[in-house]
FIVO-659607 format. One record per atom (N, C-alpha, C): residue in three letters; x, y, z; atom name. Coordinates in steps of 0.2 Angstrom, whole numbers, plus 2048, in hexadecimal, padded with zeros to 3 digits. Each point is the difference from the previous one (the first is absolute). Layout:
REM residues N
 residuo  xx  yy  zz atomo
     ala   X   Y   Z    CA
...
//
This chain:
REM residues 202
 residuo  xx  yy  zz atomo
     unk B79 9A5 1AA     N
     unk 800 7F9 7FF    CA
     unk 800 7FE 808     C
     unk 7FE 7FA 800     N
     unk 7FF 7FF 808    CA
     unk 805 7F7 7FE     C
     unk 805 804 808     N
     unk 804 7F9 7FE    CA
     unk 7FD 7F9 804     C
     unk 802 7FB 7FD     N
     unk 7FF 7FC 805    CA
     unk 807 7FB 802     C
     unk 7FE 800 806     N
     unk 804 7FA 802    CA
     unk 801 7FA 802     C
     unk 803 7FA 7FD     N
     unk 7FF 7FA 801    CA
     unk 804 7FB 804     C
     unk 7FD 7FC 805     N
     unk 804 7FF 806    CA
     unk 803 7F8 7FD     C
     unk 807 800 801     N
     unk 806 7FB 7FC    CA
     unk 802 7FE 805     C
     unk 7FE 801 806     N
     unk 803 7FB 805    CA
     unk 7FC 800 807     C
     unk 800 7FC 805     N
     unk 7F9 7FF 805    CA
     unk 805 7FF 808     C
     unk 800 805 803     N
     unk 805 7FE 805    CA
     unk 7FB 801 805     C
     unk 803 7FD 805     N
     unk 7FC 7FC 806    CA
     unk 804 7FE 805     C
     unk 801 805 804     N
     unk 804 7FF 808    CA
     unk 7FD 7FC 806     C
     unk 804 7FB 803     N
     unk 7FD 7FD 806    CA
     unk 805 801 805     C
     unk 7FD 800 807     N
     unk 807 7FD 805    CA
     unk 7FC 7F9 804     C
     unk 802 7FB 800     N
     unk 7FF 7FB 804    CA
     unk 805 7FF 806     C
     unk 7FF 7FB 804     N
     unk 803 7FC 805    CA
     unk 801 803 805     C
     unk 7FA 807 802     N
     unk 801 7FD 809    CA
     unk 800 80C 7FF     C
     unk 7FF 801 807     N
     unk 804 807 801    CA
     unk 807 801 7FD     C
     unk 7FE 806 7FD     N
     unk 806 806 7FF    CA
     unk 800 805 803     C
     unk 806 802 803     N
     unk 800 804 807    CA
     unk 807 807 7FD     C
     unk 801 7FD 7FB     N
     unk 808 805 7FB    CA
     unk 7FC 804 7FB     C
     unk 805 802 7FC     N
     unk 7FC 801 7F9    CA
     unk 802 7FB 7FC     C
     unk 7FA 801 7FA     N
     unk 7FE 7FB 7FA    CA
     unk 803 803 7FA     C
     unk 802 7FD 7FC     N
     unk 7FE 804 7F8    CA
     unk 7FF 7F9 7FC     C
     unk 7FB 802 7FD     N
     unk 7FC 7FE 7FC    CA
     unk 803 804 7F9     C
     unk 801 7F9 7FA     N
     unk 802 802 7FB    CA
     unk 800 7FA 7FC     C
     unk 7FD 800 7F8     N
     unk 7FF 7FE 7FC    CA
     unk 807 7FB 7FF     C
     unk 806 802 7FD     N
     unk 807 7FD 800    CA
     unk 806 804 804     C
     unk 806 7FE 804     N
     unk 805 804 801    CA
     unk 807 7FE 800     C
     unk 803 802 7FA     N
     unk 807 7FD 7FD    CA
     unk 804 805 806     C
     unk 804 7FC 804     N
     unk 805 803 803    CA
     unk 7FE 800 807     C
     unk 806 803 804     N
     unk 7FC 801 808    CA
     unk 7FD 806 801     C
     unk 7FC 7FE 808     N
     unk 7FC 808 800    CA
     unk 802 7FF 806     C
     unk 7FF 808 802     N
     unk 801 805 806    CA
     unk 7FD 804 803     C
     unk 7FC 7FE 806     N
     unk 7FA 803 803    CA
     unk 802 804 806     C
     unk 800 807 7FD     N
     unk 801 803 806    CA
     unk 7FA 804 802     C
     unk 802 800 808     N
     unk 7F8 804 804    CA
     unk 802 800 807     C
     unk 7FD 807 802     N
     unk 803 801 807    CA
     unk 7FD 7FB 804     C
     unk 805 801 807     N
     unk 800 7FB 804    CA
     unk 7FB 802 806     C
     unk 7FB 7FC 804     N
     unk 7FB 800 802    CA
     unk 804 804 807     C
     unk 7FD 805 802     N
     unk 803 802 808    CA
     unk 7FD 7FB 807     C
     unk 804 800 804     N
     unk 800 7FD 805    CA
     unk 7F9 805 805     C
     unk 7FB 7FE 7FF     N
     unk 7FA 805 805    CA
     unk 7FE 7FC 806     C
     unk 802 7F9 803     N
     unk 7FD 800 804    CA
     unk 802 802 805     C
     unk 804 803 802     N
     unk 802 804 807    CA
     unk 7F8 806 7FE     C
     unk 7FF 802 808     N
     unk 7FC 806 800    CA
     unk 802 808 800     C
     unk 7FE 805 7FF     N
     unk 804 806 800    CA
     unk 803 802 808     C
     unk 804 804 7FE     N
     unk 804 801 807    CA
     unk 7FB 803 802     C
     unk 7FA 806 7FF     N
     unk 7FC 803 804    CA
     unk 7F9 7FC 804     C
     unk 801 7F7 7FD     N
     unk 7FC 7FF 803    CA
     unk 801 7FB 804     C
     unk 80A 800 803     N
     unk 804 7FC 804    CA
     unk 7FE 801 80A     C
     unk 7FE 7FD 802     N
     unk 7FD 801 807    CA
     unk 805 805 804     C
     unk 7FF 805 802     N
     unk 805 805 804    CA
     unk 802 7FD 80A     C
     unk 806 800 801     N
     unk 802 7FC 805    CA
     unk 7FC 803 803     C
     unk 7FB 807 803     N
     unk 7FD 800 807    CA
     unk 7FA 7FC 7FF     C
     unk 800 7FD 7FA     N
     unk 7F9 7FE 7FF    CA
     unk 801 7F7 7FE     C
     unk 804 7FF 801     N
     unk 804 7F7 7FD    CA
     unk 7FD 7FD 805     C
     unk 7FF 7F9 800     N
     unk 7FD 7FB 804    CA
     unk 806 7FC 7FF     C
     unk 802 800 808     N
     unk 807 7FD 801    CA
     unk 7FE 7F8 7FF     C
     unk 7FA 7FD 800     N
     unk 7FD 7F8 7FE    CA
     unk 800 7FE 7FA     C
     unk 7FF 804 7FC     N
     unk 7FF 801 7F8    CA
     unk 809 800 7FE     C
     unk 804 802 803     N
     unk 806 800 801    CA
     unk 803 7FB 7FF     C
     unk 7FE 7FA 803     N
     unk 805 7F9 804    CA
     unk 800 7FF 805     C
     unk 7FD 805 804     N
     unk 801 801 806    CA
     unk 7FC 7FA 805     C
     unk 802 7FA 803     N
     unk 7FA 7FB 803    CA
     unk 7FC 803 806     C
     unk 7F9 800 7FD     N
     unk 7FB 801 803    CA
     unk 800 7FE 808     C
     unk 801 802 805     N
     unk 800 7FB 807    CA
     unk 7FB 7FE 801     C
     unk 7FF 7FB 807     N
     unk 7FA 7FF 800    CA
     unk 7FC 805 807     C
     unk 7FA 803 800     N
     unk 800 805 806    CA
     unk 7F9 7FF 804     C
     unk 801 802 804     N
     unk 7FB 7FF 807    CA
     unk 7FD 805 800     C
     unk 7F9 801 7FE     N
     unk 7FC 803 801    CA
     unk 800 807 7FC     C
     unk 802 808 803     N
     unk 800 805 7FD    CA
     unk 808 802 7FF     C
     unk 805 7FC 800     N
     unk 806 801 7FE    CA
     unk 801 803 7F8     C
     unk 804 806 802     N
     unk 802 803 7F9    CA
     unk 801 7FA 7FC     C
     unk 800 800 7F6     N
     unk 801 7FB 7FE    CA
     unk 807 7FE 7FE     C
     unk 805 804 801     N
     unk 808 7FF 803    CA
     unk 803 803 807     C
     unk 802 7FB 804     N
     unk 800 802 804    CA
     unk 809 804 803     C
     unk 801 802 806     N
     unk 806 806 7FF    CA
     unk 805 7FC 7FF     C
     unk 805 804 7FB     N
     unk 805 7FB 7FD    CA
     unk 807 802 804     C
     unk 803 7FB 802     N
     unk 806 7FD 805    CA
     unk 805 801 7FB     C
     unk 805 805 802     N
     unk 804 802 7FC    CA
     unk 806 7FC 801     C
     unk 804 7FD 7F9     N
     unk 802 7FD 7FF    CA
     unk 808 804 802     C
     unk 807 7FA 802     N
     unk 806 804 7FF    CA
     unk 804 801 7FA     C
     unk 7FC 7FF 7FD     N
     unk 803 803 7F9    CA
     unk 7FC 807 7FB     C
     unk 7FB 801 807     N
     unk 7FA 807 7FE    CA
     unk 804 805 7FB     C
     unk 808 802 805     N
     unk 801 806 7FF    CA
     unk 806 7FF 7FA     C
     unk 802 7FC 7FE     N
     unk 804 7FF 7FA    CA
     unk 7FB 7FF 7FA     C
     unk 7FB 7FB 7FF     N
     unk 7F9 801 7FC    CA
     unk 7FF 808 7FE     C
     unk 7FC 803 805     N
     unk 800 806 7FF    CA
     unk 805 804 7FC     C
     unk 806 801 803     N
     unk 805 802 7FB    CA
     unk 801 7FF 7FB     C
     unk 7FE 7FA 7FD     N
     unk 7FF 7FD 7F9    CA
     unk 7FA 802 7FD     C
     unk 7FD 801 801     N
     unk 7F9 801 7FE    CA
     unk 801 806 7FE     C
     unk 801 803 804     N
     unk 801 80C 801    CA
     unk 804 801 7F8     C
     unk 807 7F9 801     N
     unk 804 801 7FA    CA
     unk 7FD 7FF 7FB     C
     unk 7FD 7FA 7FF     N
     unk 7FC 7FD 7FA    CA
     unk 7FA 807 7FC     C
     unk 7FF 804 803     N
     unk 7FA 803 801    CA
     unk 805 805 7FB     C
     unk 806 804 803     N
     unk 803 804 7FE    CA
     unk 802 7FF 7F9     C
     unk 804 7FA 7FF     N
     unk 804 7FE 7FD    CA
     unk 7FF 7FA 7F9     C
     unk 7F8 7FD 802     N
     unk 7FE 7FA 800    CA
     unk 805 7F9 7FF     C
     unk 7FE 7FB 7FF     N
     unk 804 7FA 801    CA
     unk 7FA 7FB 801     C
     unk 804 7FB 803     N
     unk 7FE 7FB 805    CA
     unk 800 800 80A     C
     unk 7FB 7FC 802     N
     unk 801 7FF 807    CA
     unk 7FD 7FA 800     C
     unk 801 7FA 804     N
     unk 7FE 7F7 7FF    CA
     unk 800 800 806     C
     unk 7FB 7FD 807     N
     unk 7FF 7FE 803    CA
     unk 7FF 7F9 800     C
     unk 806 7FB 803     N
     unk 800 7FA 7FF    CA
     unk 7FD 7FF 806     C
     unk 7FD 7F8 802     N
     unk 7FE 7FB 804    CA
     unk 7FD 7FA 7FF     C
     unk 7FF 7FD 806     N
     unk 7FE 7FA 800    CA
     unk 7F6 803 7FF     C
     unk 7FD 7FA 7FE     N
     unk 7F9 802 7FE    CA
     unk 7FC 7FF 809     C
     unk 7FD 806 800     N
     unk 7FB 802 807    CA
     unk 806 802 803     C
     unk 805 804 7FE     N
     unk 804 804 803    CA
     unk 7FF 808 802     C
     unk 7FB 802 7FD     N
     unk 7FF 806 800    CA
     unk 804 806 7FC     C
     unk 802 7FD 7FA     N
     unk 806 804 7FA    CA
     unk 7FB 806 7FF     C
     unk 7F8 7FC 7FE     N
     unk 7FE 806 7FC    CA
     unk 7FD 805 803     C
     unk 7FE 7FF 808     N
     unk 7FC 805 803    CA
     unk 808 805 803     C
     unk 806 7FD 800     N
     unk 805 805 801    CA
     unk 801 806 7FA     C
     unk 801 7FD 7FA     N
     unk 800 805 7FB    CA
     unk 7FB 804 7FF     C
     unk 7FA 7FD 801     N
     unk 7FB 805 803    CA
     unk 800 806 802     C
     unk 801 7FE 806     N
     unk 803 804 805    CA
     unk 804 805 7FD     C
     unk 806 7FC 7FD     N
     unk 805 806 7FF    CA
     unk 7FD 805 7FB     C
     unk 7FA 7FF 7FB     N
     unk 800 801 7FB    CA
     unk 7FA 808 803     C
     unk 7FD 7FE 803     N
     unk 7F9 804 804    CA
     unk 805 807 802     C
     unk 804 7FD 806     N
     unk 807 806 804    CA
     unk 801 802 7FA     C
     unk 803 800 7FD     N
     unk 806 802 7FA    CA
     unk 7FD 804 7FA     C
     unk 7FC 7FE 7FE     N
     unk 7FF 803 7FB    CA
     unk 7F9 805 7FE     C
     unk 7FF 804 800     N
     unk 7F9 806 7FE    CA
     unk 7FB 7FC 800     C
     unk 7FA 803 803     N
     unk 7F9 7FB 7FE    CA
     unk 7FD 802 7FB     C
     unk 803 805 7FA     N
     unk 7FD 800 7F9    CA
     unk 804 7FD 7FC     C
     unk 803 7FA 804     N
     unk 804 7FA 7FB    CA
     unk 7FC 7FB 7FC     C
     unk 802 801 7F9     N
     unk 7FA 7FB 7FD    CA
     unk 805 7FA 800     C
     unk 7FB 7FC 800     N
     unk 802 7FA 801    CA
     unk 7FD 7F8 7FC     C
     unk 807 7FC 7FC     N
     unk 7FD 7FD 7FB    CA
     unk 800 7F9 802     C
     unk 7FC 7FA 804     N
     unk 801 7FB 801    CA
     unk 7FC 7FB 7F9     C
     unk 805 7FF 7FB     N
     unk 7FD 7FC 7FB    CA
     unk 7FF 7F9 804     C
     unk 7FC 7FA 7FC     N
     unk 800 7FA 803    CA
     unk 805 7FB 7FE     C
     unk 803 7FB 802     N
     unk 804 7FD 7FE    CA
     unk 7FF 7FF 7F9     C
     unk 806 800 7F9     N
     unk 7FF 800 7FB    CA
     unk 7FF 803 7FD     C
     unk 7FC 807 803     N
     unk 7FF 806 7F9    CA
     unk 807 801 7FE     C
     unk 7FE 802 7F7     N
     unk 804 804 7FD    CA
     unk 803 807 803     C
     unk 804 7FF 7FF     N
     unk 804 808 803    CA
     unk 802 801 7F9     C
     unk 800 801 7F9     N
     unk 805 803 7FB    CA
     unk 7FF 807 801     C
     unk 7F8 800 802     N
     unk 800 807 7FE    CA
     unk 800 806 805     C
     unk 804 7FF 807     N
     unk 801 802 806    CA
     unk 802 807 7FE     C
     unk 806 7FE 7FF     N
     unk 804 806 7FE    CA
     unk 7FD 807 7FC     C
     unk 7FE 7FE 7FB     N
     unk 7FD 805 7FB    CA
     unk 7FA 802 804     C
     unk 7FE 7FE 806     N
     unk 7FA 802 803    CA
     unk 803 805 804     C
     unk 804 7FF 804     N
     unk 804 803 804    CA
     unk 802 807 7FD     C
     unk 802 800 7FB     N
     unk 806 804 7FD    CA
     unk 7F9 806 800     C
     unk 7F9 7FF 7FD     N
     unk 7FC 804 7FF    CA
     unk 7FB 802 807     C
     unk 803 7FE 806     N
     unk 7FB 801 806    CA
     unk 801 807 804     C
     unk 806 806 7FC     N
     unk 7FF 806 803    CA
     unk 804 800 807     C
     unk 7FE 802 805     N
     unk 803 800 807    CA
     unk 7FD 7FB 804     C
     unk 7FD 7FD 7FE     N
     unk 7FF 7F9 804    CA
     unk 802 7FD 802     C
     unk 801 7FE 808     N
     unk 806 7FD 802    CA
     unk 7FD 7F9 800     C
     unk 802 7FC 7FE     N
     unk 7FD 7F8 800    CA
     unk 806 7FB 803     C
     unk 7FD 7FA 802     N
     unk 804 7F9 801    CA
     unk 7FC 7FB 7FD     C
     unk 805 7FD 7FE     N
     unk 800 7F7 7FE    CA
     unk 800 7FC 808     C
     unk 7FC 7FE 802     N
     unk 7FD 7FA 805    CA
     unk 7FF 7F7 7FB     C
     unk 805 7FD 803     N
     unk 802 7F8 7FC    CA
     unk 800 7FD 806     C
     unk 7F9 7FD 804     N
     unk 801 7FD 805    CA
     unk 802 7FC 7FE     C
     unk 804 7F8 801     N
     unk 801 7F9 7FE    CA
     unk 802 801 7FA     C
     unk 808 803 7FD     N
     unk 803 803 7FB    CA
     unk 802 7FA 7FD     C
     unk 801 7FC 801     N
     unk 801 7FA 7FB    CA
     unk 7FA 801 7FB     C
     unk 7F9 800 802     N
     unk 7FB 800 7FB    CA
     unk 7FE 806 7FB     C
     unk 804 803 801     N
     unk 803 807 7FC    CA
     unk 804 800 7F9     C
     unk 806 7FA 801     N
     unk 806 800 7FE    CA
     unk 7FF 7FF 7F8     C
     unk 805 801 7FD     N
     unk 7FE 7FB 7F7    CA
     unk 800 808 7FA     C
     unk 7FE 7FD 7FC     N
     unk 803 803 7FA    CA
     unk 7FB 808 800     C
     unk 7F9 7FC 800     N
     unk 7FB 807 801    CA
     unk 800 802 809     C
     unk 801 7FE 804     N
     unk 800 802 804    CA
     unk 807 806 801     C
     unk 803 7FD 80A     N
     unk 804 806 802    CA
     unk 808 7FC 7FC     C
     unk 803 803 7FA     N
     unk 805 7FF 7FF    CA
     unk 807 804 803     C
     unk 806 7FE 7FF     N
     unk 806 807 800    CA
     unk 7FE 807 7FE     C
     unk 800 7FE 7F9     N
     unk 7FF 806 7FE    CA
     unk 7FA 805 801     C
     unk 7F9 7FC 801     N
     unk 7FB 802 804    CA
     unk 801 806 804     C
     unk 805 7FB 806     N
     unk 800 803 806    CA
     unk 805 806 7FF     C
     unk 806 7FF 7FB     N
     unk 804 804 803    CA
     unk 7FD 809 7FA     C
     unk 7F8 800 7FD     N
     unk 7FE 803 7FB    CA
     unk 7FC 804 807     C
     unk 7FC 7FD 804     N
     unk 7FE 800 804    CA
     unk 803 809 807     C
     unk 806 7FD 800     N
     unk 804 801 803    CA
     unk 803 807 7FE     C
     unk 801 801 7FC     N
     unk 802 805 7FB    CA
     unk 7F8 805 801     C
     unk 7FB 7FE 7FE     N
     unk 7FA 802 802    CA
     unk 7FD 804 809     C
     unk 806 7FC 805     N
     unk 801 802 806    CA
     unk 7F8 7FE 803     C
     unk 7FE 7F9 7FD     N
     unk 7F9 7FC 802    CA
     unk 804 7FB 804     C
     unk 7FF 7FE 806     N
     unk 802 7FB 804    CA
     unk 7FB 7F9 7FF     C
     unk 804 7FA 801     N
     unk 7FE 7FA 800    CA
     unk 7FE 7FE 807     C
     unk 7FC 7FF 804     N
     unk 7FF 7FB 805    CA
     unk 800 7FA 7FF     C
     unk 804 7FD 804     N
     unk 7FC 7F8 7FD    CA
     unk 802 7FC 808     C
     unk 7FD 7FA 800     N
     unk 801 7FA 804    CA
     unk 801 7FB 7FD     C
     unk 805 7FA 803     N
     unk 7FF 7F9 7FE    CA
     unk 804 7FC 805     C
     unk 7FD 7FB 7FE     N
     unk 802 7F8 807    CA
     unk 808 7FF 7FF     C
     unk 801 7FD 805     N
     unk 809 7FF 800    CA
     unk 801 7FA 7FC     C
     unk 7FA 7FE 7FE     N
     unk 801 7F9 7FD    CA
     unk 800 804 7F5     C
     unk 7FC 803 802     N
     unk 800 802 7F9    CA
     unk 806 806 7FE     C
     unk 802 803 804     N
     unk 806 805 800    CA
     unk 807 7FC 7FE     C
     unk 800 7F9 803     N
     unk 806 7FC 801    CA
     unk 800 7FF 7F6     C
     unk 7FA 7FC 800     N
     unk 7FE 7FC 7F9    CA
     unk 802 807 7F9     C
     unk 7FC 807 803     N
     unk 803 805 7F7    CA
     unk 807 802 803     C
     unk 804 7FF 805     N
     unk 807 802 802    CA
     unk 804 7FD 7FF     C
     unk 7FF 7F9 800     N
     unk 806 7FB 7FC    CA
     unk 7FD 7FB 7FD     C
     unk 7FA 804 7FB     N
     unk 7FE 7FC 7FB    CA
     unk 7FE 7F7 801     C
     unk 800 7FF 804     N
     unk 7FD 7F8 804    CA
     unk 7F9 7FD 7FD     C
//
């Protein structure tokens, strides 16, 4: 016998009003609440550690570093006038490399903060240091989990202007102190004006 079957109801799914960027369900009737579970989208836009610029090969300009202005065939950084606070930096840095943490170069803007850290960071640390200068605003969530999977890689965080770092997906405590545990150091710079402003909240 050949069955047949007859169709006793006509359903007909729509979605209107604009992008859906979540998930959808689509369903004829639904008595009760519903609960949509689904994995959460990873954080990719950092690039791999292996494709992070290695300090002998970093462009201290690309850094933060302000561009001088030069006469003629003058290297494009010119030699750097070491500061009195060279050999305590240092120390911190060597530490930070060790141990990781934090290190903050404070100043006034055209003060030369960033081309001192620079400096300390060139002295002090291996030229097979990869090195991550994200742009102000990238996501950091998924730092860490990058980190934890990069092998013997010795890497730094570079946060020129660290206020524009700061915030929920950015550089937090907990970030930092995950980081740290990791024995990945932070470099960073900021104005004495903005230093003042995240240190008694103003």
């Amino acid at each position: 016998d050949t069955a047949t079957y007859a169709d006793t109801a006509t359903n007909a799914n729509t979605v209107s009003g604009g992008t859906f960027n979540e998930p959808v369900v689509q369903a004829g009737s639904i008595t009760g609440g519903v609960h949509a579970y689904y994995g959460q989208t990873p954080h990719s836009g950092l690039s791999r550690v292996a494709d992070w610029p290695q300090l002998d090969r970093a462009n201290a300009i690309a850094l933060g570093v302000r561009r001088p202005r030069r006469i003629a065939d003058e290297r494009p950084l010119p030699r750097y006038v070491v500061r009195d606070c060279a050999d305590a930096l240092d120390a911190q840095v060597r530490a930070a490399a060790r141990e990781g943490g934090l290190v903050l170069v404070t100043g006034e803007p055209l003060s030369g903060k960033t081309r001192t850290l620079w400096a300390a960071l060139f002295t002090n640390l291996s030229g097979t240091t990869r090195i991550l200068h994200p742009a102000p605003g990238t996501d950091l969530r998924g730092l860490t989990d990058m980190l934890r999977a990069r092998g013997d890689a010795e890497c730094v965080l570079w946060l020129d202007d660290l206020d524009g770092h700061l915030g929920e997906h950015g550089l937090t405590a907990a970030r930092l102190a995950e980081l740290a545990r990791l024995r990945v150091p932070v470099l960073a710079t900021m104005s004495d004006e903005a230093y003042d402003a995240h240190r008694f909240g103003s």
